[in-house]
DRENFI-29125 format. One record per residue: residue in three letters; x, y, z of N, C-alpha, C, CB in turn; residue number from 0. Coordinates in pm, 1 decimal. Each point is the difference from the previous one (the first is absolute). Glycine has a CB too. Example, Ala and Ser with C-alpha at 12.3 -4.5 7.8 and 13.67 -1.06 7.14 Angstrom:
BEGIN
r ALA&nc1 1319.0&nc2 -569.0&nc3 780.0&cac1 -89.0&cac2 119.0&cac3 0.0&cc1 90.0&cc2 120.0&cc3 0.0&cbc1 -189.2&cbc2 -117.3&cbc3 124.6&k 0 $
r SER&nc1 154.2&nc2 222.3&nc3 -196.6&cac1 82.0&cac2 119.0&cac3 6.0&cc1 -77.0&cc2 109.0&cc3 73.0&cbc1 118.4&cbc2 -62.8&cbc3 -214.5&k 1 $
***
This chain:
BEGIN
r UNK&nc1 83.7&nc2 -116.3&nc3 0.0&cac1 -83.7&cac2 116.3&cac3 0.0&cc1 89.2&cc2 123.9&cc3 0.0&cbc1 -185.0&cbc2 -124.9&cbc3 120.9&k 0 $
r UNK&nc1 136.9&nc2 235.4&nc3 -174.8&cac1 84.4&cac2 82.6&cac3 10.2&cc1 -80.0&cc2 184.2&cc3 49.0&cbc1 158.4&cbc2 -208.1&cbc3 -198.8&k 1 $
r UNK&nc1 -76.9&nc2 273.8&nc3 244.2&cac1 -58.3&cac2 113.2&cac3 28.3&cc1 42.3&cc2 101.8&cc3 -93.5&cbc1 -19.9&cbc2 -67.8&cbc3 222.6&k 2 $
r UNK&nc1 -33.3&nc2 190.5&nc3 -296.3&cac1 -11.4&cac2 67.9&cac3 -112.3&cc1 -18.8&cc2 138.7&cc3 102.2&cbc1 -108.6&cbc2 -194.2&cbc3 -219.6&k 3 $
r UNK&nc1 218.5&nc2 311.1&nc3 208.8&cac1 -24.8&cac2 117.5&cac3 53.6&cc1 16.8&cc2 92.9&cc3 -121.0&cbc1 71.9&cbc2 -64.1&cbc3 241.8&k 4 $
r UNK&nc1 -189.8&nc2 125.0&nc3 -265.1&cac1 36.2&cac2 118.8&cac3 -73.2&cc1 -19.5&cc2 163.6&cc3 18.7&cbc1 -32.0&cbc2 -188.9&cbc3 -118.3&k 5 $
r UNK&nc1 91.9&nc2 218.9&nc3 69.0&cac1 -4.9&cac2 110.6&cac3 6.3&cc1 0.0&cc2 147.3&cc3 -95.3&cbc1 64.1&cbc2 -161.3&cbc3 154.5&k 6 $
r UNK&nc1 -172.5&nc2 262.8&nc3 -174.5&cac1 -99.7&cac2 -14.1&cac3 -116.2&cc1 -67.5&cc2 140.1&cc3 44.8&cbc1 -43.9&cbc2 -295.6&cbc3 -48.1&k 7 $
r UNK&nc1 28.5&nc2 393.1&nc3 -67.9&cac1 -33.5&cac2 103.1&cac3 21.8&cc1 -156.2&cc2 7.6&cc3 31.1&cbc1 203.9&cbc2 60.6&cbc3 -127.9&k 8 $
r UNK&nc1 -243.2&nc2 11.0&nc3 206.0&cac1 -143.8&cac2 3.7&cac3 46.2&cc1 -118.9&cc2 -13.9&cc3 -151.0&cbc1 100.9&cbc2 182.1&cbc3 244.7&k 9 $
r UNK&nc1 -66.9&nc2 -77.3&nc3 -289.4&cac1 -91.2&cac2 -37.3&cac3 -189.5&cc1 -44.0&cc2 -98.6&cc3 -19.1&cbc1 120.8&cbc2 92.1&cbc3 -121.1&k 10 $
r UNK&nc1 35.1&nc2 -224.4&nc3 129.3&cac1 -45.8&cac2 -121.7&cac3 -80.5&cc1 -96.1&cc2 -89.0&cc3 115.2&cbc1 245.6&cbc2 -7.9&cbc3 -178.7&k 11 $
r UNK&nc1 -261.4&nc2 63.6&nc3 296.4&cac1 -21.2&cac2 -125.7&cac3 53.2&cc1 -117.8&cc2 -100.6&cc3 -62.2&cbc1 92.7&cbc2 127.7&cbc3 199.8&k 12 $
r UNK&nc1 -222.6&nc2 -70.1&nc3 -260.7&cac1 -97.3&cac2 -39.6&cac3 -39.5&cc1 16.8&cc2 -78.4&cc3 -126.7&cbc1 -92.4&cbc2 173.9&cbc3 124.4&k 13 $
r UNK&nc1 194.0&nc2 -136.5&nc3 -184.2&cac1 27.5&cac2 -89.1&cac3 -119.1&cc1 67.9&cc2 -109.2&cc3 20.5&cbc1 -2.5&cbc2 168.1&cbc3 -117.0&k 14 $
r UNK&nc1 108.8&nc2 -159.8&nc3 214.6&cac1 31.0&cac2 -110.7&cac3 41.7&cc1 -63.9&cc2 -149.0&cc3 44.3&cbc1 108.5&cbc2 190.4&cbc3 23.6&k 15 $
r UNK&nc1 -198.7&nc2 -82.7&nc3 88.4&cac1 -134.6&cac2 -109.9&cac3 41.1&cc1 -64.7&cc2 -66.0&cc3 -36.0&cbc1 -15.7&cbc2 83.0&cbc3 68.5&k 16 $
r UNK&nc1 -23.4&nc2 2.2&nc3 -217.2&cac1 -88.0&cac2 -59.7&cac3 -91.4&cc1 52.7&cc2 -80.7&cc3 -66.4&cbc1 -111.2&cbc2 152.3&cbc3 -9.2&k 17 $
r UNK&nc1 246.1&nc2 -169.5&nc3 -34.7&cac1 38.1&cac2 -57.6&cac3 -72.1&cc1 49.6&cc2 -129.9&cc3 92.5&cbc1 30.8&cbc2 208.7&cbc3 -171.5&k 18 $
r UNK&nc1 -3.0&nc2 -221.0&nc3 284.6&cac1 11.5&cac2 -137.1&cac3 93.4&cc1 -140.6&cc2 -72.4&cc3 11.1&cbc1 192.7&cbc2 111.0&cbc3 153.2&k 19 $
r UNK&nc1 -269.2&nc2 -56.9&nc3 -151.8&cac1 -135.1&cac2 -61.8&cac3 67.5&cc1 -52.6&cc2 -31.4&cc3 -158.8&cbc1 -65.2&cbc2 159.0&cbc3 277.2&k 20 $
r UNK&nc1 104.9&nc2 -146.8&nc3 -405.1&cac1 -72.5&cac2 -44.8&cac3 -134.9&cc1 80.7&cc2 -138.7&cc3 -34.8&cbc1 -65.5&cbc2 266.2&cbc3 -102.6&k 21 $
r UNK&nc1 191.5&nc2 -259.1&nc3 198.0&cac1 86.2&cac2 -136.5&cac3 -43.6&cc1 -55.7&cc2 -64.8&cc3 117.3&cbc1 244.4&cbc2 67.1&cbc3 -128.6&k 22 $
r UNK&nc1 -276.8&nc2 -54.5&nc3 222.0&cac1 10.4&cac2 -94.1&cac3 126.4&cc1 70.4&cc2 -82.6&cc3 34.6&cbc1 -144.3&cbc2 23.9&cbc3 -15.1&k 23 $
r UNK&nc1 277.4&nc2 20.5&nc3 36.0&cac1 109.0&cac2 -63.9&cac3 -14.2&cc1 69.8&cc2 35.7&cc3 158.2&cbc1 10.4&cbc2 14.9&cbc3 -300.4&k 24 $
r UNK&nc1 -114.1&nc2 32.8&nc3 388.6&cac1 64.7&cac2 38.7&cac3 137.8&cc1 -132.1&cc2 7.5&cc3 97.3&cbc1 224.4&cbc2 153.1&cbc3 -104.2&k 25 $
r UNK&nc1 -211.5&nc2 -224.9&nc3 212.1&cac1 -116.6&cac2 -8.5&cac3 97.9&cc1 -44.9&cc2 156.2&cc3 33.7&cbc1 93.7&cbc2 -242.7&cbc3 112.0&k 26 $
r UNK&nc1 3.3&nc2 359.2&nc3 -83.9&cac1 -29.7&cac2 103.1&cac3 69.5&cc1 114.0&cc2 58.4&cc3 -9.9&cbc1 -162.8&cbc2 -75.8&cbc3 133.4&k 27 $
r UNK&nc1 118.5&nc2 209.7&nc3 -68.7&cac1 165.5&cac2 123.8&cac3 20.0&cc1 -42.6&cc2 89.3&cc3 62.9&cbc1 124.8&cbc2 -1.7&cbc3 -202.3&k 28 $
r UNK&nc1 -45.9&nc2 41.8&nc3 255.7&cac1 21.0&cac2 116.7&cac3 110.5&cc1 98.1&cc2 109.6&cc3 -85.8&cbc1 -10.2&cbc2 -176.2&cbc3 248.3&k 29 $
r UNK&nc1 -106.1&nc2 265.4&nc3 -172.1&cac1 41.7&cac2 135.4&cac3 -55.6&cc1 35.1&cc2 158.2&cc3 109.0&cbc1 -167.6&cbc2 -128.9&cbc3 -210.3&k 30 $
r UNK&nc1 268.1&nc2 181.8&nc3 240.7&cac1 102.5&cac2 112.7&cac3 57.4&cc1 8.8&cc2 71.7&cc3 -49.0&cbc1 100.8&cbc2 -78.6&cbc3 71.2&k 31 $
r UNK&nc1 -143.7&nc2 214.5&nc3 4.2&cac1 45.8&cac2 118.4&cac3 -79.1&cc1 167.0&cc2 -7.2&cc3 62.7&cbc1 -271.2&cbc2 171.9&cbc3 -24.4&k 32 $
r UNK&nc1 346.3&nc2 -93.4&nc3 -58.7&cac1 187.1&cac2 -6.2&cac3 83.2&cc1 35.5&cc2 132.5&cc3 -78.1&cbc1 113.0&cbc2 -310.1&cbc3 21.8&k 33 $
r UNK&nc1 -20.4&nc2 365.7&nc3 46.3&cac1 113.8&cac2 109.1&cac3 -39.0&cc1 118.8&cc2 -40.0&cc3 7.4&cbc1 -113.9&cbc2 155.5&cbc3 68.5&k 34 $
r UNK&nc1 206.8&nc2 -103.6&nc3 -136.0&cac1 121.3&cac2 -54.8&cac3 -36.7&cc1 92.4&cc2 45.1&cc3 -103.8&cbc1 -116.4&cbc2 -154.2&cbc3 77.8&k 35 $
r UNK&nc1 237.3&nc2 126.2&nc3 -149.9&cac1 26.5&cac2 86.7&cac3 -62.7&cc1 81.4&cc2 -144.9&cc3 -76.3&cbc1 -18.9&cbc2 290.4&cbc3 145.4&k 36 $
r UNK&nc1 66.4&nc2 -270.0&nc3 -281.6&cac1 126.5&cac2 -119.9&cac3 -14.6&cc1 167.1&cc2 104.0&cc3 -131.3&cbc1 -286.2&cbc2 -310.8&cbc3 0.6&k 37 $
r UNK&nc1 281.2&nc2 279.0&nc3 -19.1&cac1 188.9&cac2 28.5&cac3 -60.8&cc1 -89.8&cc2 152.0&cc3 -57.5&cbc1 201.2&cbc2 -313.1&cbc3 -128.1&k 38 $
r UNK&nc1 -117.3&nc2 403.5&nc3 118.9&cac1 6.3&cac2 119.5&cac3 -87.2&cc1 -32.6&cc2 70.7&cc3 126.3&cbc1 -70.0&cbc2 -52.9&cbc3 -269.5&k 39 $
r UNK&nc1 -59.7&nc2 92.6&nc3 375.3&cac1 -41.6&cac2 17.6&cac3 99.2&cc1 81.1&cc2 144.0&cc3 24.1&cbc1 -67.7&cbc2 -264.6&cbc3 62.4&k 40 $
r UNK&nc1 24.5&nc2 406.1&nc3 -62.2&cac1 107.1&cac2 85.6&cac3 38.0&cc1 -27.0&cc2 -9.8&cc3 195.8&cbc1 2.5&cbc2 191.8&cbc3 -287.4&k 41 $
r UNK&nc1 94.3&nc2 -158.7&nc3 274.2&cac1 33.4&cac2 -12.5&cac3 220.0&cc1 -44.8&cc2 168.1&cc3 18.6&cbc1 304.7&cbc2 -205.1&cbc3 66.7&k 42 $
r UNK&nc1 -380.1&nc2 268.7&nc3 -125.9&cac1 -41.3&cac2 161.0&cac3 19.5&cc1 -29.0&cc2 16.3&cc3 173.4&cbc1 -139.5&cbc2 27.8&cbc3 -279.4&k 43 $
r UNK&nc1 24.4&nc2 -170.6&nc3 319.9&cac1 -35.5&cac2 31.5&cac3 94.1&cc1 -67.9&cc2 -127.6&cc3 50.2&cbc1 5.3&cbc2 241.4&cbc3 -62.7&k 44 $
r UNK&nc1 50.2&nc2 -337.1&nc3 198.0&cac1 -87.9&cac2 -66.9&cac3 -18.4&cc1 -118.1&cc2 -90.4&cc3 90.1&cbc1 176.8&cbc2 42.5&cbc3 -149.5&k 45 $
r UNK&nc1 -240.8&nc2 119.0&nc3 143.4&cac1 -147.4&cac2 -65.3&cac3 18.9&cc1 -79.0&cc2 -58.9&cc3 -26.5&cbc1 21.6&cbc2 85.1&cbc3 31.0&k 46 $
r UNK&nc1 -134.5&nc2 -184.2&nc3 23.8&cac1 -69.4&cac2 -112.6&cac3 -87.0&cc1 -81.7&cc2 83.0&cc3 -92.6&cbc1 -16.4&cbc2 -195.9&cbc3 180.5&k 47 $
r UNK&nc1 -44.4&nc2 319.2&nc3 -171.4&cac1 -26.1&cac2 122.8&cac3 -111.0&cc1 71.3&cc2 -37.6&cc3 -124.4&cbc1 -11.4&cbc2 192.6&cbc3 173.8&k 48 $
r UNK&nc1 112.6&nc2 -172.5&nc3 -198.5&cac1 107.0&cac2 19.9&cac3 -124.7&cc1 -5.5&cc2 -150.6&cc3 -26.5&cbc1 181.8&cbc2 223.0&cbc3 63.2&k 49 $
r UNK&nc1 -235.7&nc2 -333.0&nc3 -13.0&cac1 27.0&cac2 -145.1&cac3 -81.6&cc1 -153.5&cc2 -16.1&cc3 -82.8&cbc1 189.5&cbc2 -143.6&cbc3 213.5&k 50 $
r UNK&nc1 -131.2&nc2 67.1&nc3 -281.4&cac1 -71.6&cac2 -2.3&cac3 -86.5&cc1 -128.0&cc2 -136.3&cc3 16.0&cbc1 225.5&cbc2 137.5&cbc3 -129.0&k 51 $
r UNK&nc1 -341.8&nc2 -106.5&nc3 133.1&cac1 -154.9&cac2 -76.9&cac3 23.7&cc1 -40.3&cc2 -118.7&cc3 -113.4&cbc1 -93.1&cbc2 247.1&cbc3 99.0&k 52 $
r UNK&nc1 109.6&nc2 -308.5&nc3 -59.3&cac1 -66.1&cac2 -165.2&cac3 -119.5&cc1 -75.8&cc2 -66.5&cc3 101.5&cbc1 223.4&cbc2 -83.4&cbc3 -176.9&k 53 $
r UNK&nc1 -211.1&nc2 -44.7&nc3 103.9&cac1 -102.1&cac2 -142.1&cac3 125.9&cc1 105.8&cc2 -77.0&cc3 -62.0&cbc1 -328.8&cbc2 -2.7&cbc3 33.7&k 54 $
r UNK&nc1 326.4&nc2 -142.0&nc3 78.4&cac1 76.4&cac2 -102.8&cac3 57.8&cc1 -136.3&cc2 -122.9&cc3 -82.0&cbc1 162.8&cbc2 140.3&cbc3 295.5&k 55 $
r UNK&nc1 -154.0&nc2 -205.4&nc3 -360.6&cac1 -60.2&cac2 -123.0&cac3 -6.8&cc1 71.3&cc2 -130.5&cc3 56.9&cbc1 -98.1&cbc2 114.1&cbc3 -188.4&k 56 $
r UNK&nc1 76.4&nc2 -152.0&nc3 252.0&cac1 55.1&cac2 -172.3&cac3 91.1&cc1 -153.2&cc2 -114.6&cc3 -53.9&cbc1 152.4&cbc2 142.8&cbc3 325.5&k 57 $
r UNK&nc1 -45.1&nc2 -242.6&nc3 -453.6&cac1 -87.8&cac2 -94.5&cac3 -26.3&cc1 50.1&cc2 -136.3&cc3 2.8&cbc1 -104.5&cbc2 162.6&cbc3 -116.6&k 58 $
r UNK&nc1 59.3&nc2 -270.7&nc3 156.1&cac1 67.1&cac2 -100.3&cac3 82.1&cc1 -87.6&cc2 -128.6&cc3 -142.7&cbc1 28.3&cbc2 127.2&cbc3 367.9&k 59 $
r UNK&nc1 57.1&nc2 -203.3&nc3 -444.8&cac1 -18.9&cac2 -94.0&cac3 -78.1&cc1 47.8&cc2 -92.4&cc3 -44.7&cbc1 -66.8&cbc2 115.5&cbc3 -11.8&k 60 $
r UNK&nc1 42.8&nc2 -195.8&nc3 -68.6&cac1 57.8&cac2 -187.4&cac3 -17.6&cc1 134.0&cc2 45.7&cc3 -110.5&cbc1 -299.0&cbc2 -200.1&cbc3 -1.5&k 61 $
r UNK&nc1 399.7&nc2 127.3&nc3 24.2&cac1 89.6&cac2 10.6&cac3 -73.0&cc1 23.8&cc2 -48.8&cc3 -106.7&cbc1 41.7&cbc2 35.7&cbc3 149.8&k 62 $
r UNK&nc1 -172.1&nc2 -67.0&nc3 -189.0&cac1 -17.0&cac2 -45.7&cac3 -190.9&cc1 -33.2&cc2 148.7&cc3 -51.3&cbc1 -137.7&cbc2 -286.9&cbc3 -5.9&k 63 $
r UNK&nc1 28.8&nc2 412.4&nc3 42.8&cac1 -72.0&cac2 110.1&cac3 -28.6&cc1 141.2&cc2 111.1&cc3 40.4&cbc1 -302.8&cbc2 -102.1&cbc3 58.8&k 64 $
r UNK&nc1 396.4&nc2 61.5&nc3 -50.8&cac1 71.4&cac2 126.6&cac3 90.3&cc1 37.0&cc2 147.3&cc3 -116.6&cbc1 147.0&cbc2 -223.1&cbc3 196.9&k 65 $
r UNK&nc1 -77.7&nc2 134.8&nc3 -316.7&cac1 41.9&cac2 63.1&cac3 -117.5&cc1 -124.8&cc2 32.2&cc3 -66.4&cbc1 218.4&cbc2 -115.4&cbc3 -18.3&k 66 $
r UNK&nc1 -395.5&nc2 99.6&nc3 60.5&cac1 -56.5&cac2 47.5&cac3 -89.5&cc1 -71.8&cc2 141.8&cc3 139.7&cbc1 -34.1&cbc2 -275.0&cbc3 -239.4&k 67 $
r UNK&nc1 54.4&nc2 250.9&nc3 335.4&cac1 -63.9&cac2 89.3&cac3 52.9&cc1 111.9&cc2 165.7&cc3 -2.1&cbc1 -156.4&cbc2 -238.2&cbc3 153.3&k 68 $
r UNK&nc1 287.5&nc2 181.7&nc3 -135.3&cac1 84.2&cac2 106.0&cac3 -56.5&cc1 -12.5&cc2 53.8&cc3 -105.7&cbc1 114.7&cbc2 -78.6&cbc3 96.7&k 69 $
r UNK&nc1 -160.1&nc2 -43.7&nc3 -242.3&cac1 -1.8&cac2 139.3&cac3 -123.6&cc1 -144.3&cc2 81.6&cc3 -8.3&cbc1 169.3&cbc2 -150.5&cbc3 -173.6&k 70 $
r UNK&nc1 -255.4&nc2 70.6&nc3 255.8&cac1 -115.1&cac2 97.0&cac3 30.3&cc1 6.5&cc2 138.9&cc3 52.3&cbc1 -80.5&cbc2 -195.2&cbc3 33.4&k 71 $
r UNK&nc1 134.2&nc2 176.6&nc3 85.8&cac1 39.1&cac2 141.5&cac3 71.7&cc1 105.3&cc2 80.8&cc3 -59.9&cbc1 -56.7&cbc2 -101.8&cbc3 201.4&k 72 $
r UNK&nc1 147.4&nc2 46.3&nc3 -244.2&cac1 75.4&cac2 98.3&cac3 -100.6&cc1 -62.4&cc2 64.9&cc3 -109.0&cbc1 163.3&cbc2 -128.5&cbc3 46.5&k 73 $
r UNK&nc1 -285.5&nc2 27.7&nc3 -127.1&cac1 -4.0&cac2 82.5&cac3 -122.9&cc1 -113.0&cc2 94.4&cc3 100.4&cbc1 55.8&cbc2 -181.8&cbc3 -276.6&k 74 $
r UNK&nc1 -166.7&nc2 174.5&nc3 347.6&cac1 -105.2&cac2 90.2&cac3 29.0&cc1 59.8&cc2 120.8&cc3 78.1&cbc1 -172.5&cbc2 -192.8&cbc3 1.6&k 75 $
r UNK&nc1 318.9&nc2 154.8&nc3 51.9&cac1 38.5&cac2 121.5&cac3 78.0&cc1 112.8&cc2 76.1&cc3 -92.4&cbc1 -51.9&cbc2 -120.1&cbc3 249.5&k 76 $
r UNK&nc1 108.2&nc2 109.6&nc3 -340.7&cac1 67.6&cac2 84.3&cac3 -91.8&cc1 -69.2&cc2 97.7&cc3 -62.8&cbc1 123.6&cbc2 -164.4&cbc3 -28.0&k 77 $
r UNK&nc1 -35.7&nc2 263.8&nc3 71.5&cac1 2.6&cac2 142.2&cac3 -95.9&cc1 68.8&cc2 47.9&cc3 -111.6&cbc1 -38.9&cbc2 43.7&cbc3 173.7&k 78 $
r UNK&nc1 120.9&nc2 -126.0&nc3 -151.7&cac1 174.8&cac2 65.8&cac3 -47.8&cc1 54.5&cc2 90.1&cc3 31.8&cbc1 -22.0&cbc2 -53.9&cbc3 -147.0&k 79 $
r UNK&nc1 11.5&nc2 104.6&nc3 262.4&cac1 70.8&cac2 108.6&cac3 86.8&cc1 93.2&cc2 -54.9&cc3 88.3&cbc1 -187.0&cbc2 135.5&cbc3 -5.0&k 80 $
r UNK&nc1 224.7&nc2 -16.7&nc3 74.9&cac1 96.0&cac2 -88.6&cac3 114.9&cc1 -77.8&cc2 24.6&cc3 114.3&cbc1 250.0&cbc2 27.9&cbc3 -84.3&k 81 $
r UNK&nc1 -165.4&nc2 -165.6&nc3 155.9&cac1 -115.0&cac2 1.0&cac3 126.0&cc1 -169.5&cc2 -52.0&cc3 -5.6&cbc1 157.6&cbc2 208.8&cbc3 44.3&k 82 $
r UNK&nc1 -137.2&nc2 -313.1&nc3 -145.8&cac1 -128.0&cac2 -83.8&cac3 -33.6&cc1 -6.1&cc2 -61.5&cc3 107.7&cbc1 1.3&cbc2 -34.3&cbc3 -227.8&k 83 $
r UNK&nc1 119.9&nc2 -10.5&nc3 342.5&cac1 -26.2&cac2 -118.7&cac3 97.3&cc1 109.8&cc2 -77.5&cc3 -9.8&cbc1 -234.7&cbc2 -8.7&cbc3 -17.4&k 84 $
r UNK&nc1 228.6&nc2 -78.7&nc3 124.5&cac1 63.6&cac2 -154.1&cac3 -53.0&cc1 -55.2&cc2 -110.0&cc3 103.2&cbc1 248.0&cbc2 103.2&cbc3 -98.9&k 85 $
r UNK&nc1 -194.6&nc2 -206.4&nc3 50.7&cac1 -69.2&cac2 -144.8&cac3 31.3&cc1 71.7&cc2 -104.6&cc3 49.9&cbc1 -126.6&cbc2 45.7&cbc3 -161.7&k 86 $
r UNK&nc1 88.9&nc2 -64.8&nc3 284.7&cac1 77.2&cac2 -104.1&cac3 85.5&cc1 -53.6&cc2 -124.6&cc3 -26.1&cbc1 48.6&cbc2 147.9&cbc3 177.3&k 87 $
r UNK&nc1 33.9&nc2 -303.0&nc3 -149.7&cac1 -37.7&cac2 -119.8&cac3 10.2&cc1 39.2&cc2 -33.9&cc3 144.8&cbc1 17.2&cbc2 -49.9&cbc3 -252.1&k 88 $
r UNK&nc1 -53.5&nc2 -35.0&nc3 303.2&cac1 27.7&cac2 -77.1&cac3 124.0&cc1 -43.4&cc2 -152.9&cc3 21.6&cbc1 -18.2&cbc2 226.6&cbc3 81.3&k 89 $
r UNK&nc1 86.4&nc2 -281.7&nc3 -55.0&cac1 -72.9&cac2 -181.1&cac3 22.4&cc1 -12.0&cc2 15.7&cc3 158.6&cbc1 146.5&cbc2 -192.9&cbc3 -212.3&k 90 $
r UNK&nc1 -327.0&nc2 132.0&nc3 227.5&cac1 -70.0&cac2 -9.4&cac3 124.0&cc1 27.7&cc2 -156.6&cc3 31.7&cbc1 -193.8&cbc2 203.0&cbc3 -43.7&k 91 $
r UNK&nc1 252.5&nc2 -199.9&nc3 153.4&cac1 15.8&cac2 -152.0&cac3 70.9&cc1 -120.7&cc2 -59.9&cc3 30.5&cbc1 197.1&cbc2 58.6&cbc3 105.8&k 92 $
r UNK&nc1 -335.0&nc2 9.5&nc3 -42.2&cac1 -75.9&cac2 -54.5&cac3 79.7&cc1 -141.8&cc2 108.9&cc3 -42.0&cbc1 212.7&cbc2 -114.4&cbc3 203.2&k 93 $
r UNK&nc1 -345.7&nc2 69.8&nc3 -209.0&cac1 -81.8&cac2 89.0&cac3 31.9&cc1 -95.9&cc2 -142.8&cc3 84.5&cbc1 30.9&cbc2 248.2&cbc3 -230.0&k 94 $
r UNK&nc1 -111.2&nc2 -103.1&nc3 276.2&cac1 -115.5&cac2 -91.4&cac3 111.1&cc1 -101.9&cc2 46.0&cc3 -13.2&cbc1 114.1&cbc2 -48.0&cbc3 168.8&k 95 $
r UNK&nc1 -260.1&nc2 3.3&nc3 -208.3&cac1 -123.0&cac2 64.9&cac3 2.5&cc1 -30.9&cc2 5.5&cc3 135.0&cbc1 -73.2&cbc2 -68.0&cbc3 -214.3&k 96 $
r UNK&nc1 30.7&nc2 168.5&nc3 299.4&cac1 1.6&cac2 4.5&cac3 115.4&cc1 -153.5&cc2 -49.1&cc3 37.5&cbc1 203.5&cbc2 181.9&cbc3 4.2&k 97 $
r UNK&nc1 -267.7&nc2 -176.7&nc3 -59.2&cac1 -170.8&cac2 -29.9&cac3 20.5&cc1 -12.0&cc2 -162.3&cc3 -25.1&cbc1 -102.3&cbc2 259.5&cbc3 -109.1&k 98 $
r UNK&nc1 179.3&nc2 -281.7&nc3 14.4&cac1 -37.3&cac2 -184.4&cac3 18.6&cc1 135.5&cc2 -98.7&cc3 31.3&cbc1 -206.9&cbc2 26.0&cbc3 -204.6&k 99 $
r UNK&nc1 361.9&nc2 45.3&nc3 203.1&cac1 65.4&cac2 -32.2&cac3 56.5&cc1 70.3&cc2 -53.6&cc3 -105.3&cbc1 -108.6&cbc2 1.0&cbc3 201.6&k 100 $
r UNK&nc1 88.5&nc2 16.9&nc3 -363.9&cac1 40.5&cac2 -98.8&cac3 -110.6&cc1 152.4&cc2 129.9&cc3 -19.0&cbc1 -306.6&cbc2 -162.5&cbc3 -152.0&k 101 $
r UNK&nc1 400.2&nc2 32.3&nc3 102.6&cac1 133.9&cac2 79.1&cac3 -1.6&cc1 43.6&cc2 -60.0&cc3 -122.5&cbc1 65.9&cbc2 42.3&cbc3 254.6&k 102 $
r UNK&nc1 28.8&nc2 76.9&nc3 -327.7&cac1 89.5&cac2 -61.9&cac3 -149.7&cc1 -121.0&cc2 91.1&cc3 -103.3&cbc1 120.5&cbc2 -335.0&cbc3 70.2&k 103 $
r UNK&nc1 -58.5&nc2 339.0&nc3 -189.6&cac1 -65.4&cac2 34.4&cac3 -62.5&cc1 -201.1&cc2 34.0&cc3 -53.7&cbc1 271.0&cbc2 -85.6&cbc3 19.9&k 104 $
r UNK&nc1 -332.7&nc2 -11.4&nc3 24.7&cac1 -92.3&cac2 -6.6&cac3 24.8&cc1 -61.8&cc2 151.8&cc3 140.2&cbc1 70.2&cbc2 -304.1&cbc3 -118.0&k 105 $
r UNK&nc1 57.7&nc2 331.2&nc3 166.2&cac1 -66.8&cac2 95.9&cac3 60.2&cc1 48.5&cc2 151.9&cc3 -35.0&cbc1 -39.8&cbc2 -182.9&cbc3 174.5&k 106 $
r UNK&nc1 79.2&nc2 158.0&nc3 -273.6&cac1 7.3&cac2 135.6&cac3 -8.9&cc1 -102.0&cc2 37.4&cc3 -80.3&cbc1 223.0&cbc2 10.6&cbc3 36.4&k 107 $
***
């Protein structure tokens, strides 16, 4: 299983969404507003003011779908600007449905 963090200018979020939930290729996702800044970033001043506002998507899925839920979110969240985002992978050791107690893939 793997965990999917992205990170993604506020605009796209709806296209993104839409475009996960037409593949159904992911149980669910969680969604963060975050501030933050990444490379170029001037140091003028730094208050969480001066960083710059997107959302955080965290989506947790089977490691056959991993490479299709990435080119999903890439193509719905590109602009061609800078500072479109970027996109983390992670491998999840363990999940647990907490309501019926079922663990491993099946619960996520």
């Amino acid at each position: 299983m793997k965990q999917i963090q992205a990170y993604i200018k506020k605009h796209k979020l709806n296209d993104v969404v839409r475009s996960l939930r037409k593949e159904q290729c992911v149980s669910g996702l969680s969604v963060m507003e975050r501030h933050g800044f990444g490379l170029g970033w001037a140091e003028a001043d730094e208050a969480e003011q001066d960083m710059l506002s997107g959302i955080k998507l965290e989506v947790f899925c089977r490691n056959e779908v991993v490479d299709e839920v990435i080119a999903l979110i890439e193509k719905a969240s590109h602009t061609g600007l800078k500072g479109d985002g970027k996109i983390y992978v992670s491998n999840i050791e363990q999940a647990v449905r907490i309501s019926t107690g079922e663990r491993g893939e099946g619960a996520a």
